[in-house]
C-alpha positions as CSV (number, residue, x, y, z in Angstrom):
1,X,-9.7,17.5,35.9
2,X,-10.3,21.2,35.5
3,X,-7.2,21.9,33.5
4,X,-8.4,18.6,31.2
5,X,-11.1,20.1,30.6
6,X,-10.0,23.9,29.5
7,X,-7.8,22.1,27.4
8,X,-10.3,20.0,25.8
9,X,-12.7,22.9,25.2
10,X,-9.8,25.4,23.7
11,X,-8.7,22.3,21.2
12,X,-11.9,22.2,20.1
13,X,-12.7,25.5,20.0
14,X,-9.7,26.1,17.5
15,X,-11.3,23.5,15.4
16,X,-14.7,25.2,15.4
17,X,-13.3,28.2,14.8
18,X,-10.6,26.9,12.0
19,X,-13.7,25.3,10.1
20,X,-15.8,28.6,10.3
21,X,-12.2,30.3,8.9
22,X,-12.6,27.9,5.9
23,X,-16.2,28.1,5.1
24,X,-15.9,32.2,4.9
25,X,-13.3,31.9,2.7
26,X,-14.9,29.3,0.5
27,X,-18.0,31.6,0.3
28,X,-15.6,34.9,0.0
29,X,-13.7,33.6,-2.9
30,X,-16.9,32.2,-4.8
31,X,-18.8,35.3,-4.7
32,X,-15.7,37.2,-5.9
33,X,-15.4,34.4,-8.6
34,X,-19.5,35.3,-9.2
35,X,-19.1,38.8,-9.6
36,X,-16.1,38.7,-11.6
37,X,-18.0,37.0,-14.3
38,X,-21.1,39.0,-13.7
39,X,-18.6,42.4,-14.3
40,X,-17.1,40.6,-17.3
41,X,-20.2,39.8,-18.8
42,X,-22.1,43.3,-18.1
43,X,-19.0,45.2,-19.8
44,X,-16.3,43.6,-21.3
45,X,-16.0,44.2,-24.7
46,X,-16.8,41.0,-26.6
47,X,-19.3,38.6,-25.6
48,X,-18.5,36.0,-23.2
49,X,-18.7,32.4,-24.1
50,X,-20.2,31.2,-21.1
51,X,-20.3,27.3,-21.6
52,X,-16.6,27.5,-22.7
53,X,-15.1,29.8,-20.5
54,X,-16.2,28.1,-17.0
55,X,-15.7,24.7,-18.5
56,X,-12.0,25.5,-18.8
57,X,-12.3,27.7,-15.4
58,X,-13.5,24.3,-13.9
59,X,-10.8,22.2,-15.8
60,X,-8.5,24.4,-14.3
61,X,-9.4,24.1,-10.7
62,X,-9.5,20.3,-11.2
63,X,-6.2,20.3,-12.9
64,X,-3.9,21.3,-9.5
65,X,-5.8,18.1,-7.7
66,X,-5.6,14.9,-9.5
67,X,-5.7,13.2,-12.8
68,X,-8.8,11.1,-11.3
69,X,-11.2,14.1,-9.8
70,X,-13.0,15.1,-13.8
71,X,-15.8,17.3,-14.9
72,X,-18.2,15.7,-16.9
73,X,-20.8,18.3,-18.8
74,X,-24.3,16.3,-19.8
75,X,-23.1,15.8,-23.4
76,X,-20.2,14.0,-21.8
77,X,-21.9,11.6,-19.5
78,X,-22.6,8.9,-21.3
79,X,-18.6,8.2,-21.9
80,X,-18.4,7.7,-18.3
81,X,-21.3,5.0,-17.8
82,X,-19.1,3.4,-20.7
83,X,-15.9,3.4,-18.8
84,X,-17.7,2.0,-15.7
85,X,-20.3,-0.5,-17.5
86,X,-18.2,-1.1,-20.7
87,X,-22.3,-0.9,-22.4
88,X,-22.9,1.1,-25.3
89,X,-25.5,1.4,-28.3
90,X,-24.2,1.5,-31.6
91,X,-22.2,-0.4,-34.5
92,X,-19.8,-1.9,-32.0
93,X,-16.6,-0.5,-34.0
94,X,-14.1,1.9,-32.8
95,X,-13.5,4.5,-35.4
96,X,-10.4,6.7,-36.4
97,X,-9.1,9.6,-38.2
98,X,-7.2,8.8,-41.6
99,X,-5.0,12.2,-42.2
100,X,-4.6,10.9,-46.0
101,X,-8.6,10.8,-46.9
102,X,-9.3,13.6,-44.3
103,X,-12.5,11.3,-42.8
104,X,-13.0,8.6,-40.0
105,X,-12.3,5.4,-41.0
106,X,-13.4,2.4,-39.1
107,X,-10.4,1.7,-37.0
108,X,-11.2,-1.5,-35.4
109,X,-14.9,-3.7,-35.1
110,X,-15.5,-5.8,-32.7
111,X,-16.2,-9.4,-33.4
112,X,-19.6,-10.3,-33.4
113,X,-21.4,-7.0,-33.1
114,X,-23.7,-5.3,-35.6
115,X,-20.4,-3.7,-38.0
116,X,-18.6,-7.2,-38.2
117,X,-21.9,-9.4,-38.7
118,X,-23.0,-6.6,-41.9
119,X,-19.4,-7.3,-43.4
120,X,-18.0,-3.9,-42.5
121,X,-14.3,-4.4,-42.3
122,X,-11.3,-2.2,-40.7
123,X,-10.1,0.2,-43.1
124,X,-13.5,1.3,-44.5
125,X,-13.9,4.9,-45.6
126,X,-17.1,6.5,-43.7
127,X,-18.6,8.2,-47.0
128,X,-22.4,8.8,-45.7
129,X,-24.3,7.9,-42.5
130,X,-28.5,7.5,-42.8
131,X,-28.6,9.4,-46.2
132,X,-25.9,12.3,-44.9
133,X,-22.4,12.8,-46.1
134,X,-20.0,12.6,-44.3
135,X,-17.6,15.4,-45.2
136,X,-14.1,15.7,-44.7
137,X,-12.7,17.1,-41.4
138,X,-11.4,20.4,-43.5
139,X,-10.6,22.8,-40.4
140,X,-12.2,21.3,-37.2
141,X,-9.9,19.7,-34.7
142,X,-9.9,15.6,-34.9
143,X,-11.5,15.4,-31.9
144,X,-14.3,17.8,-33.0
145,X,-14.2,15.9,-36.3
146,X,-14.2,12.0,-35.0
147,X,-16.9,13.0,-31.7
148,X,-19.1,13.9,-34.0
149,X,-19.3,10.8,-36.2
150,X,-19.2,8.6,-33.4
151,X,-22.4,10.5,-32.1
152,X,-24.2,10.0,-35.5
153,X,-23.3,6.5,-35.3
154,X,-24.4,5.4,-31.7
155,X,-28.4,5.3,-30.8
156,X,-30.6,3.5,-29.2
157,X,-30.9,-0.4,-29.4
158,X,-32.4,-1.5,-32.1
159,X,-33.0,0.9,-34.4
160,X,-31.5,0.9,-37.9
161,X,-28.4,2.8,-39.4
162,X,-27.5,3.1,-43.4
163,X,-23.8,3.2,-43.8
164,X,-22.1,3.9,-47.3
165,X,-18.1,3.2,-47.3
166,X,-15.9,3.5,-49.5
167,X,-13.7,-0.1,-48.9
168,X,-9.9,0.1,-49.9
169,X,-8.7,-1.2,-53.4
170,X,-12.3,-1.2,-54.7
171,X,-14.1,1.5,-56.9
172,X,-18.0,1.6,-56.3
173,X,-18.9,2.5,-52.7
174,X,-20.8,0.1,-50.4
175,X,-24.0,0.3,-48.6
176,X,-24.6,-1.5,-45.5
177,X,-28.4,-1.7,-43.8
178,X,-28.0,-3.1,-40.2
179,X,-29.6,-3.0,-37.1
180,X,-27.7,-1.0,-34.0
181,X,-27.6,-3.2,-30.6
182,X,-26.8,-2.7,-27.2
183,X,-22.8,-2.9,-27.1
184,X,-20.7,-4.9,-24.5
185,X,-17.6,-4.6,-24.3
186,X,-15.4,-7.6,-23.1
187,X,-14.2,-7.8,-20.1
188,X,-12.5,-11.3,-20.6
189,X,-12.1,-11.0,-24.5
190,X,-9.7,-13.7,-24.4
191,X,-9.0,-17.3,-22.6
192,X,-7.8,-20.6,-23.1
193,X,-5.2,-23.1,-22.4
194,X,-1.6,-22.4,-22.7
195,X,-0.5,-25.8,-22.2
196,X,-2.0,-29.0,-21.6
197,X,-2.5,-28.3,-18.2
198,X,-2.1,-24.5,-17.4
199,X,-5.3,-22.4,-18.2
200,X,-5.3,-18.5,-18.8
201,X,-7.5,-15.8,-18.4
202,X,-6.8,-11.9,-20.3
203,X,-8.8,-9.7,-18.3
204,X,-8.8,-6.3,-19.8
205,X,-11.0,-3.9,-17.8
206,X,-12.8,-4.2,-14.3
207,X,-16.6,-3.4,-16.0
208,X,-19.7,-4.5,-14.2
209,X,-20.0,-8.3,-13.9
210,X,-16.4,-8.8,-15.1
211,X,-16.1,-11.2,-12.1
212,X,-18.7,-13.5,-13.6
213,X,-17.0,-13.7,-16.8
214,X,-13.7,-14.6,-15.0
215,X,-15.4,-17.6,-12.7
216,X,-16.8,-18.9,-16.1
217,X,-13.9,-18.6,-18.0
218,X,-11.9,-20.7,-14.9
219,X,-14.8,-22.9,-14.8
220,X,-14.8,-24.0,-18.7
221,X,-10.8,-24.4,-18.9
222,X,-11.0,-26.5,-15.2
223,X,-13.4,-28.9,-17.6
224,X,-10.6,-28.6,-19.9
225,X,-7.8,-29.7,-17.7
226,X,-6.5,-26.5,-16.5
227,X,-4.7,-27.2,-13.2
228,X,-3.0,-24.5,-12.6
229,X,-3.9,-20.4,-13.9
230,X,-2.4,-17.3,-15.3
231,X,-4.6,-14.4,-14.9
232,X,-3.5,-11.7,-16.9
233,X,-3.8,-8.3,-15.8
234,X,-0.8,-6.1,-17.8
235,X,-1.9,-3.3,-19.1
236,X,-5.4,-3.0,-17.1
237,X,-6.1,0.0,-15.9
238,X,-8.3,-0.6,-13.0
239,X,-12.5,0.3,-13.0
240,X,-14.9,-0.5,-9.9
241,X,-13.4,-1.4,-7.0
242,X,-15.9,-4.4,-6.1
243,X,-15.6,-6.4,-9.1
244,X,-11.8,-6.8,-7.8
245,X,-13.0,-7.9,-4.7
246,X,-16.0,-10.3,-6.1
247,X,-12.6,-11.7,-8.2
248,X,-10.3,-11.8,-5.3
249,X,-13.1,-14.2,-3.7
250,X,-13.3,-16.6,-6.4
251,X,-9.7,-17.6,-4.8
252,X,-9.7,-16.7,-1.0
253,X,-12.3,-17.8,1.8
254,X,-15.9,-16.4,2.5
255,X,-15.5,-13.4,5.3
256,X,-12.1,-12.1,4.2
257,X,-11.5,-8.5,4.7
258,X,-10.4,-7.5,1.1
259,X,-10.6,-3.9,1.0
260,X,-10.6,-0.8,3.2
261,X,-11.5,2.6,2.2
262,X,-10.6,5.9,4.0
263,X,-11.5,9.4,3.3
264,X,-12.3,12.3,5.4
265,X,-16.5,12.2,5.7
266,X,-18.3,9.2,6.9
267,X,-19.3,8.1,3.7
268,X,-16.2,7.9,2.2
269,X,-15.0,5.0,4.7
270,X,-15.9,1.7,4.1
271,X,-14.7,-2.2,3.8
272,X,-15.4,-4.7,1.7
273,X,-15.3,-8.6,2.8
274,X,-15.4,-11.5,0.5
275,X,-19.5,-12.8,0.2
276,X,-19.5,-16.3,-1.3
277,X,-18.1,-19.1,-1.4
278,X,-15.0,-19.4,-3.4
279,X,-14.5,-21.1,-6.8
280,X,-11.3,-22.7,-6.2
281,X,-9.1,-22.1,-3.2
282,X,-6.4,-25.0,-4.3
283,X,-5.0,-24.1,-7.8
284,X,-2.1,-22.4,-8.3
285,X,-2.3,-18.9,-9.7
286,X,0.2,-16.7,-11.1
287,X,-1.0,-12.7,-11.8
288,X,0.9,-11.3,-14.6
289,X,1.1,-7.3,-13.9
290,X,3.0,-4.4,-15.2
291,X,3.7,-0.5,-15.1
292,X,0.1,0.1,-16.5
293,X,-1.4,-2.2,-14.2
294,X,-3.5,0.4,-11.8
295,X,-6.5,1.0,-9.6
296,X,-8.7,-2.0,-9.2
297,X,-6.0,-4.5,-10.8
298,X,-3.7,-3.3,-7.6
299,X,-7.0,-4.5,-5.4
300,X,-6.5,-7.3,-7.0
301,X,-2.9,-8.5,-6.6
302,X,-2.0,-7.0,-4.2
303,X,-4.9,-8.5,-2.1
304,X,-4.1,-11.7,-3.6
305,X,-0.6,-11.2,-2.4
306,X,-1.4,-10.0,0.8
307,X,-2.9,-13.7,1.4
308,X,-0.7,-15.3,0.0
309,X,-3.0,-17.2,-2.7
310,X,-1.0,-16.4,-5.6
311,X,2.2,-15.5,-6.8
312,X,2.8,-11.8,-8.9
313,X,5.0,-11.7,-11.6
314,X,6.1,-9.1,-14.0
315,X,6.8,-5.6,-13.4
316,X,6.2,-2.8,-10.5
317,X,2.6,-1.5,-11.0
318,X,1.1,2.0,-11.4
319,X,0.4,2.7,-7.8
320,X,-3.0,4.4,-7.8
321,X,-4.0,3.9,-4.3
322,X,-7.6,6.3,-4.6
323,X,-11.1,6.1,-5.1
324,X,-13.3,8.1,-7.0
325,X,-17.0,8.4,-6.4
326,X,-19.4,10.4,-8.9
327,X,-21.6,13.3,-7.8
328,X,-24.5,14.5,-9.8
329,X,-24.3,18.3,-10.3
330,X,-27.2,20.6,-11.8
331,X,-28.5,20.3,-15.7
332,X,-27.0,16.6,-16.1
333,X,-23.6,17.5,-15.3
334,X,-21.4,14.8,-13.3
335,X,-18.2,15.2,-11.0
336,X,-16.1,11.9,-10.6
337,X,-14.0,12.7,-7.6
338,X,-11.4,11.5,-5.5
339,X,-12.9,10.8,-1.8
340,X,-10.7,8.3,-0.1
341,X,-7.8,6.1,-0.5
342,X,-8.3,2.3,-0.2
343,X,-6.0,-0.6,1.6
344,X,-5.8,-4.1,0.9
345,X,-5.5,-7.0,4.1
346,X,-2.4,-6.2,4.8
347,X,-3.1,-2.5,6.2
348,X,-0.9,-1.2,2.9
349,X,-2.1,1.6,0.7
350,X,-0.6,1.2,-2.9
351,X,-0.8,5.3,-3.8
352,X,2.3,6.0,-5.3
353,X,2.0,9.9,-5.7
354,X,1.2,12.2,-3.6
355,X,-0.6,15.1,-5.8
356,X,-0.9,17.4,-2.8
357,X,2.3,18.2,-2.4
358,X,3.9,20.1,-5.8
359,X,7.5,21.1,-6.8
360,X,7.5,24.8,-8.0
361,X,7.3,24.2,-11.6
362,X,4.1,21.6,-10.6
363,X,5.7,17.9,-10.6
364,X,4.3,15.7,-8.7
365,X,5.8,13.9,-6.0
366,X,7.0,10.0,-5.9
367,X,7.3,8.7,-2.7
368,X,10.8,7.4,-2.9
369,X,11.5,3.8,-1.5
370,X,13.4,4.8,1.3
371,X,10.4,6.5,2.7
372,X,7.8,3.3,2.4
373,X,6.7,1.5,5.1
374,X,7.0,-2.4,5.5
375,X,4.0,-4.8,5.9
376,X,3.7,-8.7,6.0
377,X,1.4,-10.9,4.2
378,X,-0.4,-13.3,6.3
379,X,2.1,-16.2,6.3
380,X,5.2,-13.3,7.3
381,X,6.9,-11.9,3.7
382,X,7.6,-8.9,3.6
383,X,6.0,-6.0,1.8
384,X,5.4,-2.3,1.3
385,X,3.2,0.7,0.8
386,X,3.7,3.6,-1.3
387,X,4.7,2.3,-4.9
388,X,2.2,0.1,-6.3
389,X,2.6,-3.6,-6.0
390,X,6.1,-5.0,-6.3
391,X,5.7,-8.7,-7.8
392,X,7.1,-11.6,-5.9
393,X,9.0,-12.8,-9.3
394,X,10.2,-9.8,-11.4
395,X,10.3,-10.4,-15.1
396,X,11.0,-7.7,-17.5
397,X,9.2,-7.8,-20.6
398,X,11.5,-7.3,-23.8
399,X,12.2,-3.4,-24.4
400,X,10.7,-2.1,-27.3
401,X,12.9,1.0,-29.9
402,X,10.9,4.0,-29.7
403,X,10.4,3.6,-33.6
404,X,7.2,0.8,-32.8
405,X,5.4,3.6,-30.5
406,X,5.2,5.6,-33.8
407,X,4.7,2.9,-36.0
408,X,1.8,1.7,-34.0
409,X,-0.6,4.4,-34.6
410,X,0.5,6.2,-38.0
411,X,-1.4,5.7,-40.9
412,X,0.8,3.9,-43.5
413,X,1.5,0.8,-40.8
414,X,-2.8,0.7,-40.9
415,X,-2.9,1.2,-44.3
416,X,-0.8,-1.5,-44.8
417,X,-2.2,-4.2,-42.9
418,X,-5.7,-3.1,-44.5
419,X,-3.8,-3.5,-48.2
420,X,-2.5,-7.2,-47.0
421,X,-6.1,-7.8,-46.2
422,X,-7.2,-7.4,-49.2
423,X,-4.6,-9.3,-50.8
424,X,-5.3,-12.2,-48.7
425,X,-8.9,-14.4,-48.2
426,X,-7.3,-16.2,-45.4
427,X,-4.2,-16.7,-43.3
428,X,-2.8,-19.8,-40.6
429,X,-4.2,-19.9,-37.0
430,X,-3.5,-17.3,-35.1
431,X,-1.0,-18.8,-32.8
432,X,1.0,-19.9,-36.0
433,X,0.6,-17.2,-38.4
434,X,4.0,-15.2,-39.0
435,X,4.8,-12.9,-42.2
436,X,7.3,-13.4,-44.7
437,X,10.3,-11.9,-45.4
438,X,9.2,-11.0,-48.7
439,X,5.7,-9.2,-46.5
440,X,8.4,-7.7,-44.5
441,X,10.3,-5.9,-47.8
442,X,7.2,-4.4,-48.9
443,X,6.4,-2.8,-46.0
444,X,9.6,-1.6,-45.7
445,X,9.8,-0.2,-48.9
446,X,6.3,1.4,-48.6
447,X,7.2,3.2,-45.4
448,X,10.1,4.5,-47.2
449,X,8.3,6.1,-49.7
450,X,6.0,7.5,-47.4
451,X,6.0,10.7,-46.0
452,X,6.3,8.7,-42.0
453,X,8.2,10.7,-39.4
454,X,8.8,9.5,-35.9
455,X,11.3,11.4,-33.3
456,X,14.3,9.6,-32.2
457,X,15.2,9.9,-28.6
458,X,19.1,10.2,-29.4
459,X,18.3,13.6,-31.7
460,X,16.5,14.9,-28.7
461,X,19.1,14.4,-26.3
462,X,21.5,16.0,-28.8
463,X,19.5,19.3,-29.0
464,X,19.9,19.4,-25.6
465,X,23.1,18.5,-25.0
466,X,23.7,21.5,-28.1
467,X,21.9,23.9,-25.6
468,X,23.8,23.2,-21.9
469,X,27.1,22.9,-24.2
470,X,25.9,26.7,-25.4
471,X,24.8,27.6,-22.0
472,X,28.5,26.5,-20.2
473,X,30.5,28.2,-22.9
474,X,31.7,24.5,-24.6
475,X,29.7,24.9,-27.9
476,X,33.1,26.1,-29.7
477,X,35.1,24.0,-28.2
478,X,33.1,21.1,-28.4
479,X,31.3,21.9,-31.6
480,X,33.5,18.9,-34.0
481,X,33.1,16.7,-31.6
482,X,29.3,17.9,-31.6
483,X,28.8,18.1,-35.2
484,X,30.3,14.2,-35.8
485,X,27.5,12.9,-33.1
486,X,25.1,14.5,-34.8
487,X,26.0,13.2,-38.2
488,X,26.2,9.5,-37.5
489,X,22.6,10.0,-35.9
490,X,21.4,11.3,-38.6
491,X,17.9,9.9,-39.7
492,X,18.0,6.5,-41.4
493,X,14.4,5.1,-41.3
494,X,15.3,1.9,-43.9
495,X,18.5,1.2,-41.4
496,X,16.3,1.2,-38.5
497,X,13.4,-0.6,-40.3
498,X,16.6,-3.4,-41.0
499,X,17.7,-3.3,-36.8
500,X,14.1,-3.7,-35.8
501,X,12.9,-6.4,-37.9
502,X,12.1,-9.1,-35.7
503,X,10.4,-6.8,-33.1
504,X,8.2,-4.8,-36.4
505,X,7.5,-8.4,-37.7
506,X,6.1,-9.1,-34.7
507,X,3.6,-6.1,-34.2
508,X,2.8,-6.7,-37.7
509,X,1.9,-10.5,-37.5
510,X,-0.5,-9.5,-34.6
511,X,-2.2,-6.3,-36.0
512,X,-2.3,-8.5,-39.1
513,X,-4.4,-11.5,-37.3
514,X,-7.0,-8.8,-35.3
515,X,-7.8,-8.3,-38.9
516,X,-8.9,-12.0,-39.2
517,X,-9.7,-13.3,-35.7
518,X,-10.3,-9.9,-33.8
519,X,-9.1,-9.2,-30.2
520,X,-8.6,-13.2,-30.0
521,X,-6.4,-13.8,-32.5
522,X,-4.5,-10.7,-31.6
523,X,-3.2,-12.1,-27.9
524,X,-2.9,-16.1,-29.3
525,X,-0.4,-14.6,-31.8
526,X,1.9,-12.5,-29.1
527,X,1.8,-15.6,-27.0
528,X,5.5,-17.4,-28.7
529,X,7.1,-13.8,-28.0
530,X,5.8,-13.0,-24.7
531,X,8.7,-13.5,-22.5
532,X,6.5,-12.7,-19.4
533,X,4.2,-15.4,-19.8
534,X,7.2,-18.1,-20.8
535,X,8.3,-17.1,-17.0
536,X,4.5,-17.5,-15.7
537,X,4.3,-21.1,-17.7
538,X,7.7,-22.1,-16.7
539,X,6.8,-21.0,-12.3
540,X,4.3,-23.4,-12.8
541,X,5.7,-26.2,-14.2
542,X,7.9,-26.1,-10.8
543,X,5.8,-26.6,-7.8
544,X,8.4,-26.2,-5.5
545,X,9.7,-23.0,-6.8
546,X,6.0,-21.8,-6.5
547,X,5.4,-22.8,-2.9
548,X,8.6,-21.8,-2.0
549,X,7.7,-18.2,-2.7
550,X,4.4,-18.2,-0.9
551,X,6.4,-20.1,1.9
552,X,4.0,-22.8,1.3
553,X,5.0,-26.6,2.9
């Protein structure tokens, strides 16, 4: 009993002691850091820029943690309680920089908010905000530029802004009185029935009281036959945790352990049970994930797939498997930081990579397959930590030339769909609109003329290949060879424009409806190419198949 108990008090003397180590180092190195600064302030040559200099001293800390544990300064705060509410007050447009006019343009306006309901389209030129030009961005960054329009356009509900634009294709500018309003963004911006009897539900972001607008949406397209579900959650990445569990419950029983999370204080552990009663615990639900899938859309699926109440399908997902609380610091300042890890019913946690553990040149570690764990769902299939959520069904979504990745955000593929909207008063329903071939040509042939660049991935690897074929001694010897390759690849944007088509017609034909029916239209018209969902729609229609998976009788 005696030798128990010198044991016991040298373990935990080693702990004392090892915690007192840590806290005089943390002090030691701050006041070094403190009078460092001090010194470099009393007698360095040029004046120090305070705010800027410990900003990016702070950034830099932060940087060898996570990608999730941020600094937010006071002017910055707001932008956070947007991510985590989705509220805002303003216009209810997101706005853009336009390198050909130098200025913000408004990018894209959400339908029914203030900018839509005034008649303010995409494409508009901001010329003048409450009796103040707007100049051109001249020599600031972008982000400098477009912050600072996007400041002078937000304010508090219910006061009135003055906009002058300049509109595309028209020569007198245009004024535009309207009232600001308190902005919410959609959590469910679209839903509705992809066939006569299979409802589905686009859930873009885990905002507040995006759990409410989910039951609602399954309760109007239930009234509307929906007797089976797709919820959508590609692309979603994540937001607060307990609006995946509230969403989770809408499926599984009241009193279901849903969520666990671990850190290293008290506070940071903590579990989350399912509260009501459910909506529906009968209908068949497919989830639709993907790569980008993350964070609380991993709660979500992979709790759902842990209890075997609905079926995944798509592609791997992101694998972020922590939690991030925010922390008030002095004069407004906020730190959003990473305090725990969380685990869904099955004891599994989802975190993909482990950021505490660096190669030399800073890459971050991927747990690799081979070192997961395996865990079973409640009715025995087998699954595992460490890597996201692997979906019951895989389905690969068509892959996509690097060319549409450029396209997507340049200038002249906005510009055109602006010019075709002014061109055109209307077009057909979303989920039947398509562009011509003779659309298709002038766009091509406007691109052409343009001054549009993109990098091609084979021109890259070449380079490279140039510089290990220099490196090994081969670049003589290889160097006809070298210098055919790189011929054939040289660029040829009209022959790629011509290989593409159908995939560019595509991204055109939905950019093209946001124009006219918004965020809507935009998904109704991707549905006839969406390969994933065809494989949700078609699971479905099989109710063996589906059972069959969840080991369902």
């Amino acid at each position: 009993m005696k030798f128990k108990f010198i044991i016991f008090f040298l373990l935990f003397t080693t702990a004392v002691m090892g915690q007192t180590n840590h806290n005089f180092e943390v002090s030691k190195n701050l006041e070094i850091f403190n009078s460092i600064y001090k010194t470099l302030d009393l007698y360095y040559v040029d004046s120090l820029q305070a705010e800027k200099q410990i900003d990016e001293a702070i950034n830099y800390l932060l940087d060898g943690l996570d990608p999730y544990t941020e600094y937010f300064p006071e002017k910055e705060t707001r932008d956070l309680e947007t991510m985590t509410t989705g509220k805002y007050a303003g216009i209810g447009a997101r706005i853009s920089y336009n390198k050909a006019k130098d200025r913000c343009i408004i990018n894209d306006p959400y339908e029914n908010m203030p900018a839509v309901n005034a008649g303010i389209r995409a494409g508009d030129i901001i010329m003048s905000i409450d009796g103040k030009d707007v100049n051109v961005k001249g020599s600031q960054t972008i982000e400098d530029y477009t912050s600072s329009v996007s400041n002078r356009l937000r304010g508090d509900p219910n006061t009135q802004i003055t906009l002058i634009i300049q509109r595309p294709g028209e020569k007198d500018l245009k004024t535009f009185k309207f009232t600001r309003a308190a902005i919410q963004l959609p959590a469910v911006p679209y839903y509705g029935m992809v066939t006569d009897s299979i409802g589905f539900i686009f859930l873009s972001t885990f905002t507040k009281d995006c759990a409410q607008n989910v039951q609602q949406a399954l309760h109007e397209l239930k009234q509307k036959g929906a007797r089976s579900l797709i919820l959508d959650i590609r692309n979603n990445g994540g937001g607060l945790a307990i609006e995946a569990v509230n969403i989770v419950n809408l499926f599984v029983p009241k009193g279901k352990l849903i969520l666990q999370m671990k850190g290293k204080t008290k506070s940071a552990n903590s579990s989350y049970f399912t509260r009501r009663e459910p909506e529906d615990l009968q209908i068949p639900l497919v989830v639709l994930v993907n790569g980008q899938s993350a964070s609380a859309s991993e709660i979500t699926c992979g709790a759902l797939q842990d209890l075997d109440r609905a079926v995944i399908l798509g592609q791997r997902t992101f694998g972020k498997g922590l939690v991030q609380q925010p922390h008030e610091l002095p004069y407004g300042g906020l730190l959003k930081l990473t305090t725990s890890h969380y685990y869904i019913p099955s004891g599994r946690c989802i975190q993909a990579l482990d950021y505490s553990h660096r190669s030399q040149d800073g890459e971050v570690y991927r747990t690799p397959d081979s070192l997961t764990h395996v865990f079973h769902t409640v009715a025995g299939r087998k699954v595992r930590d460490g890597g996201g959520i692997t979906p019951d069904v895989i389905s690969k979504a068509d892959s996509l030339p690097h060319l549409l990745a450029y396209l997507r955000i340049s200038d002249q593929f906005f510009d055109f769909v602006t010019q075709y909207r002014i061109h055109h008063t209307s077009i057909a329903p979303a989920a039947e609109f398509s562009i011509t071939d003779q659309d298709y040509q002038a766009f091509k042939d406007s691109l052409v003329k343009s001054d549009f660049t993109y990098d091609r991935q084979t021109y890259k690897a070449l380079q490279e290949l140039k510089k290990i074929a220099h490196f090994e001694g081969y670049d003589k010897t290889a160097a006809p060879e070298i210098a055919a390759l790189e011929k054939k690849l040289q660029h040829n944007l009209s022959g790629d424009l011509d290989t593409w088509e159908k995939e560019i017609k595509q991204l055109l034909n939905k950019e093209i409806c946001n124009r006219y029916y918004y965020q809507k239209g935009m998904i109704e018209n991707g549905f006839k190419t969406d390969s994933v969902l065809h494989d949700a729609i078609s699971l479905l229609r099989h109710p063996a198949e589906y059972n069959k998976l969840l080991k369902k009788k």
